[in-house]
Backbone bond lengths (Angstrom), bond angles and torsions (degrees), N, CA, C in turn:
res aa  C-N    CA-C-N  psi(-1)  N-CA   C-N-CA  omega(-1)  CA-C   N-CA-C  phi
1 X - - - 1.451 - - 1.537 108.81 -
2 X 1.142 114.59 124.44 1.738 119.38 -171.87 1.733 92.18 -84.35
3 X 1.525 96.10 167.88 1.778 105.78 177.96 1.377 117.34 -63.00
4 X 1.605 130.17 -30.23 1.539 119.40 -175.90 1.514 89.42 -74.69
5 X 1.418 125.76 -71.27 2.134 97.53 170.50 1.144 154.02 -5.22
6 X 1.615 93.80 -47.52 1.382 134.68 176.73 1.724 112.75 -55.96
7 X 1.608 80.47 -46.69 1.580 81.15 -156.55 1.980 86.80 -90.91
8 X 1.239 127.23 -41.87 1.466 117.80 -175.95 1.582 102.91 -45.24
9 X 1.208 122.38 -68.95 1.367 116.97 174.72 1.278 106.20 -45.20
10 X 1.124 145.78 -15.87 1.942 126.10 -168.92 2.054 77.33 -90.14
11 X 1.399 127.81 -33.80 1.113 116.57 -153.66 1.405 98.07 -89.99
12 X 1.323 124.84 2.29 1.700 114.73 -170.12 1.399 111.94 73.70
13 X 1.444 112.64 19.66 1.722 108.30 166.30 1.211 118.31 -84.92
14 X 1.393 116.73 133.87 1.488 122.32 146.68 1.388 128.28 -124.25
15 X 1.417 105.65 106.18 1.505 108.28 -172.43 1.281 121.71 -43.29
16 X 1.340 122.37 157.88 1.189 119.32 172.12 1.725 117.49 -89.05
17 X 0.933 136.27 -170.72 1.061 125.88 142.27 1.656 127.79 -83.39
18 X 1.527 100.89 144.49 1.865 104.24 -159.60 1.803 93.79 -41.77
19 X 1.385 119.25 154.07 1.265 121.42 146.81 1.596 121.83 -87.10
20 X 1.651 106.00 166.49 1.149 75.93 -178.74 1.791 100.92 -121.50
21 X 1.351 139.84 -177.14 1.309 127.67 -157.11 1.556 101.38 -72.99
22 X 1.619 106.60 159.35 1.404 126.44 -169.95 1.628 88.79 -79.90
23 X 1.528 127.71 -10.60 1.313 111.76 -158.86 1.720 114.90 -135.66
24 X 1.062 110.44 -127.83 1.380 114.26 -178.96 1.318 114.93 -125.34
25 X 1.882 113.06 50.70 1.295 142.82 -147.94 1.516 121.32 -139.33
26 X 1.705 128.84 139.52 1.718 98.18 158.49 1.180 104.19 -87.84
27 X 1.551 86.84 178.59 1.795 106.34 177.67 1.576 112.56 -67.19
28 X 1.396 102.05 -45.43 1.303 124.95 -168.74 1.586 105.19 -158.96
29 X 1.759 88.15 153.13 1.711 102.93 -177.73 1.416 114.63 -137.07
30 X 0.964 113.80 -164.96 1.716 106.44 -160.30 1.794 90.54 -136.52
31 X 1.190 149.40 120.99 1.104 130.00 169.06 1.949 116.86 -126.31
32 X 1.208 129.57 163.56 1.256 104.22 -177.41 1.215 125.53 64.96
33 X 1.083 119.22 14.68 1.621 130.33 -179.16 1.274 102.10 63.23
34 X 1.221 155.31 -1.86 1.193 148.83 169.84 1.920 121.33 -166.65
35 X 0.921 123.91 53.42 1.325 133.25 -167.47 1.812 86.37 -136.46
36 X 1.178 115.14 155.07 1.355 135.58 164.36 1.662 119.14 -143.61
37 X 1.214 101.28 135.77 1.224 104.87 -170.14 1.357 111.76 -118.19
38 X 1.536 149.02 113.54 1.302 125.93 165.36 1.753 115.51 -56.39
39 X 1.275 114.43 165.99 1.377 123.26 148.02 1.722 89.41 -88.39
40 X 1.783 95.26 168.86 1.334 116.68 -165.09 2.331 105.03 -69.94
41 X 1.222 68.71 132.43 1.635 86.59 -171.57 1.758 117.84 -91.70
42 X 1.381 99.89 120.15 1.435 86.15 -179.87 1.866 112.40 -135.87
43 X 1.885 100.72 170.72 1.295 111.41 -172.42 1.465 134.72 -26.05
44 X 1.704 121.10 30.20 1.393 97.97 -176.24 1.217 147.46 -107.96
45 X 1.544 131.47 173.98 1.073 124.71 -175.49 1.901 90.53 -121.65
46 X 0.871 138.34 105.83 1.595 136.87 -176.87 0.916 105.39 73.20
47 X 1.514 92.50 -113.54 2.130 97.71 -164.58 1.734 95.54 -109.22
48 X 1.607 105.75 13.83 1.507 91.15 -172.36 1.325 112.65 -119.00
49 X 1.111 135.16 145.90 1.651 133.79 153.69 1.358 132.48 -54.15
50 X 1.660 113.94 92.45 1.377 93.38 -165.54 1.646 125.70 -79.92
51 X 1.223 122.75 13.38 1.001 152.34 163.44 1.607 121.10 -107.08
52 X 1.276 127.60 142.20 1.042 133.82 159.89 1.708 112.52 -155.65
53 X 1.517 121.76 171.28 1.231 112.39 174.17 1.764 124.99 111.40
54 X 1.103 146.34 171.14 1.270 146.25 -160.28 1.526 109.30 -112.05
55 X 1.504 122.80 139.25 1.125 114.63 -172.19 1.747 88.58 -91.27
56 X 1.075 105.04 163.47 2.199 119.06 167.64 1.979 91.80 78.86
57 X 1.260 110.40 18.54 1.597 100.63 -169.36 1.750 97.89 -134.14
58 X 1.943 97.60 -75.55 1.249 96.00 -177.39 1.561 125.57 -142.50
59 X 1.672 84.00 25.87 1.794 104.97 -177.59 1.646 87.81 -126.64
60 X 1.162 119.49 132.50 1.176 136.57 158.58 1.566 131.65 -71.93
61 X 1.341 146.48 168.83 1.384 121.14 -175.12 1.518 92.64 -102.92
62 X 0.653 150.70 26.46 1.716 123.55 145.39 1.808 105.95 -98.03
63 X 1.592 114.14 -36.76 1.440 115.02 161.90 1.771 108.04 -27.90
64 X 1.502 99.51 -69.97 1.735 115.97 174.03 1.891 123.70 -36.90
65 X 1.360 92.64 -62.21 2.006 98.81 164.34 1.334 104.20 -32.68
66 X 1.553 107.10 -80.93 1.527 122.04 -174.03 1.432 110.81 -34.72
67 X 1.585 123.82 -50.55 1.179 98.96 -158.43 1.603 99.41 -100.09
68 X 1.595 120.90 13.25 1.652 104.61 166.21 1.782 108.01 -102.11
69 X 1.102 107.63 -7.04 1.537 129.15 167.04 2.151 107.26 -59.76
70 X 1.194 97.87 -40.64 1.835 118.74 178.71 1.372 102.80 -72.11
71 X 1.554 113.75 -58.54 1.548 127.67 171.17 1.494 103.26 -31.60
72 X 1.625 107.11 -66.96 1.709 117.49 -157.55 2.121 102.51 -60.25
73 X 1.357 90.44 -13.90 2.070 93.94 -170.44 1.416 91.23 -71.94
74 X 1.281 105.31 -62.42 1.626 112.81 -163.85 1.469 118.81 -73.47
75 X 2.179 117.13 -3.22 1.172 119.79 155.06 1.713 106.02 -82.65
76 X 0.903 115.18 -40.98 1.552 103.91 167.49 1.326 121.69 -42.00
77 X 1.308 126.02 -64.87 1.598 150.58 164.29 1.184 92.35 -37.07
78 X 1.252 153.34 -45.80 2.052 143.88 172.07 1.411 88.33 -69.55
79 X 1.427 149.26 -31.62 1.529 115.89 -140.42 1.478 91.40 -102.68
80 X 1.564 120.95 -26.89 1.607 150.76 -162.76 1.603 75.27 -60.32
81 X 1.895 125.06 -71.45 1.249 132.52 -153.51 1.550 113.60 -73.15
82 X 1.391 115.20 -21.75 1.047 132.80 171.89 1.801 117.01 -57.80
83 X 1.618 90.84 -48.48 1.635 88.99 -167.57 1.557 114.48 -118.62
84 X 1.741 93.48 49.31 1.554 102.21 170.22 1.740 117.76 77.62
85 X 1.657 104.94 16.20 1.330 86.43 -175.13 1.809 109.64 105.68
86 X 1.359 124.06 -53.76 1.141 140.49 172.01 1.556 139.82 -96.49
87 X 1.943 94.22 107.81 1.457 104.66 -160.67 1.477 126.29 -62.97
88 X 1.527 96.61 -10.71 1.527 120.61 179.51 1.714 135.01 -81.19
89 X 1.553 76.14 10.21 1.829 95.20 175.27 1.347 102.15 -121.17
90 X 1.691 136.61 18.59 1.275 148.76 112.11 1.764 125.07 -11.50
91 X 1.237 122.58 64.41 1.762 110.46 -153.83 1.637 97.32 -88.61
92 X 1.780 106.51 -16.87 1.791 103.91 177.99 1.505 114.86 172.80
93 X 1.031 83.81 97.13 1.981 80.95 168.80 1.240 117.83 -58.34
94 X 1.353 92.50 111.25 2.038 109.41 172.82 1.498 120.07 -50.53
95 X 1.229 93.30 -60.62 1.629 104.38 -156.23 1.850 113.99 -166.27
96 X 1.711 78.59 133.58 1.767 75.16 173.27 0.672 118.76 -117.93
97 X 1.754 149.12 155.18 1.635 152.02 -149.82 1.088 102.07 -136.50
98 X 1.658 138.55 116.46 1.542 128.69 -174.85 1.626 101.68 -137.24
99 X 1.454 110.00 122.07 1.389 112.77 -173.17 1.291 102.64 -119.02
100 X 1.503 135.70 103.16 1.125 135.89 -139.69 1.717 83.76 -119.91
101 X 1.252 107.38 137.04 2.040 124.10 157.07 1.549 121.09 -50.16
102 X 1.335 122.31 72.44 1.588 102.46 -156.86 1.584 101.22 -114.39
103 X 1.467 134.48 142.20 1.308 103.00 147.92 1.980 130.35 -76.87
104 X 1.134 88.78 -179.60 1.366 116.39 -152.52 1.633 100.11 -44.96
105 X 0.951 114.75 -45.59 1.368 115.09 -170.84 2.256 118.99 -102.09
106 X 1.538 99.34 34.59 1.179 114.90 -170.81 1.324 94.60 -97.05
107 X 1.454 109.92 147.90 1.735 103.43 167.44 1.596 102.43 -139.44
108 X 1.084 132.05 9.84 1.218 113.09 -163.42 1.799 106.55 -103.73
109 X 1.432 114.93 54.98 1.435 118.11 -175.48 1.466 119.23 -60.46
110 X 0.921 87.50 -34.13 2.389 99.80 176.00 1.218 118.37 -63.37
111 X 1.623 107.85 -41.93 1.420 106.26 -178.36 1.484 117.07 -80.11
112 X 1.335 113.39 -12.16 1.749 128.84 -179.37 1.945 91.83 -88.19
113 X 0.965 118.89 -53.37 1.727 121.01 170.41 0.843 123.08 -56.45
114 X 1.742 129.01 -12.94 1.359 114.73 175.17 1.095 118.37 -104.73
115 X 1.589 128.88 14.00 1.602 123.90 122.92 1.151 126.94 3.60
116 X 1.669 85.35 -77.87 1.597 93.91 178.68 1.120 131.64 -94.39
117 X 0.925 133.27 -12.12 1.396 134.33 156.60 1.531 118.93 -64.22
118 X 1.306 110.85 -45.49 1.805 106.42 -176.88 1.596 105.53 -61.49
119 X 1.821 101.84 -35.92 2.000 99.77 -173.22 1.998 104.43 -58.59
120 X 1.688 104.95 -34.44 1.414 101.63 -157.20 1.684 93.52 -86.07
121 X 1.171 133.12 -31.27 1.721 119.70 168.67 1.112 105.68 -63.22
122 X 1.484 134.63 -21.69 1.403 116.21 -167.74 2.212 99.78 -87.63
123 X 1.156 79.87 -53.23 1.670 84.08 179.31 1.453 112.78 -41.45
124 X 1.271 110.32 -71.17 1.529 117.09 -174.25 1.229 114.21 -85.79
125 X 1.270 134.41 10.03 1.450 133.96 164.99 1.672 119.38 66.44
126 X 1.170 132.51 -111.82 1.717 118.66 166.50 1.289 99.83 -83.21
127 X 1.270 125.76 -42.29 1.742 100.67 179.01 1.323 140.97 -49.71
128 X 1.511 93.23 -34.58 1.613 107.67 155.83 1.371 125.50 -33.22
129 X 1.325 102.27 -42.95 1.490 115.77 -150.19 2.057 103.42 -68.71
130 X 1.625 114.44 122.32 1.652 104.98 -159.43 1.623 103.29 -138.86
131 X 1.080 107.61 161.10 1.585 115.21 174.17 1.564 87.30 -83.09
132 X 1.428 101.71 170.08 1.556 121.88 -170.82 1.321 124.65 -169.33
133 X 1.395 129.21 124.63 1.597 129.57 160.45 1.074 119.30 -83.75
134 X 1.649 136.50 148.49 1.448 124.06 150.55 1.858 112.13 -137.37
135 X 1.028 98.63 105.68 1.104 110.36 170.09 2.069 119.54 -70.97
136 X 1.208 78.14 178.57 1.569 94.71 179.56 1.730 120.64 -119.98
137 X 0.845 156.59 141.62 1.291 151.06 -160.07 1.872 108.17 -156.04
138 X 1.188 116.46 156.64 1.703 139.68 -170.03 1.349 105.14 -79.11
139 X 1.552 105.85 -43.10 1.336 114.95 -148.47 1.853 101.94 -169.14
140 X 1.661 103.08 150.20 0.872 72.06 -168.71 2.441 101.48 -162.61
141 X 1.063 124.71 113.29 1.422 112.45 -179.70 1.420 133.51 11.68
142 X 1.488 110.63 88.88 1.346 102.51 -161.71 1.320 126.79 80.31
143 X 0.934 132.51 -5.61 1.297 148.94 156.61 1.634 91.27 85.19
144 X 1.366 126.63 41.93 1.222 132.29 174.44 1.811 112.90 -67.68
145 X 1.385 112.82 154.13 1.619 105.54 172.96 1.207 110.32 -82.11
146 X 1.166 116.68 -17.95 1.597 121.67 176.55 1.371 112.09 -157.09
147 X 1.696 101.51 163.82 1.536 113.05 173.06 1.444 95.48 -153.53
148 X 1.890 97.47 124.67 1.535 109.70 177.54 1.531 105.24 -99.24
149 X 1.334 106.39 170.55 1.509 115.91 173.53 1.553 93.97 -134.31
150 X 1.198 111.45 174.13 1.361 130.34 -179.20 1.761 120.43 -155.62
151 X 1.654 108.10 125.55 1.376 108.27 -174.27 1.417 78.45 -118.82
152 X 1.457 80.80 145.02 2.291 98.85 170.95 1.609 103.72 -157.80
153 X 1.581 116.63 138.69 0.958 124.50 176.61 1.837 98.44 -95.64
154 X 1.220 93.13 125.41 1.451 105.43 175.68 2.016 121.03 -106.80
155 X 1.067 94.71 164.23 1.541 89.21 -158.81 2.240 94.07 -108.19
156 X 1.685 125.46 115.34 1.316 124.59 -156.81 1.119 99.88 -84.95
């Protein structure tokens, strides 16, 4: 068992298996000979969303953490499928993209994003460590509270 294993099991993770897109999309792509990109990642538990709903309305911000914290499992679970099975060809998470459901007058997008960000520094340790946007959005896929993306430089 390599250390990002190591550490999901110290955290009580069990990946899921990658999903694959709700649409006429991949999950993930490979670009640059070694860059990976998720498509946008969202709350699940199977085939269901365990989240749904608007943050500043009727999702609260720790509701929000949690469910971009779920996002960051199932961006792991693309990078796991991405790199053969092996989390250890992970050389650095770039960047994370978080487009959170908010109304209009919500501001607290960072603290709903650092879900995912605190799960992916903790997992991958400094590689983890990533620049990041988080936007705000009307509306949103599934009526999810969020949808993460994930850039990682992987090692071929």
């Amino acid at each position: 068992m390599n250390k990002v294993e190591k550490k999901l099991k110290e955290l009580n993770i069990i990946l899921p298996t990658a999903k694959l897109g709700v649409g006429a999309y991949k999950s993930w792509t490979v670009f640059s000979n070694n860059i990976v990109c998720t498509s946008g990642q969202l709350p699940w538990n199977g085939d269901e969303l365990v989240y749904t709903g608007t943050l500043g309305k009727d999702v609260d911000i720790k509701t929000g953490y949690d469910c971009a914290r779920l996002c960051a499992i199932h961006a792991i679970a693309q990078l796991k499928d991405a790199t053969g099975g092996d989390l250890t060809k992970v050389k650095q998470i770039i960047r994370v993209e978080g487009n959170i459901q908010t109304t209009s007058d919500f501001y607290n997008h960072s603290d709903v994003l650092d879900g995912a960000s605190e799960l992916l520094n903790e997992v991958f340790g400094d590689i983890g460590i990533h620049t990041r946007t988080a936007q705000g959005m009307s509306s949103s896929p599934l009526n999810s509270p969020t949808l993460i993306y994930v850039f990682a430089e992987i090692h071929k």
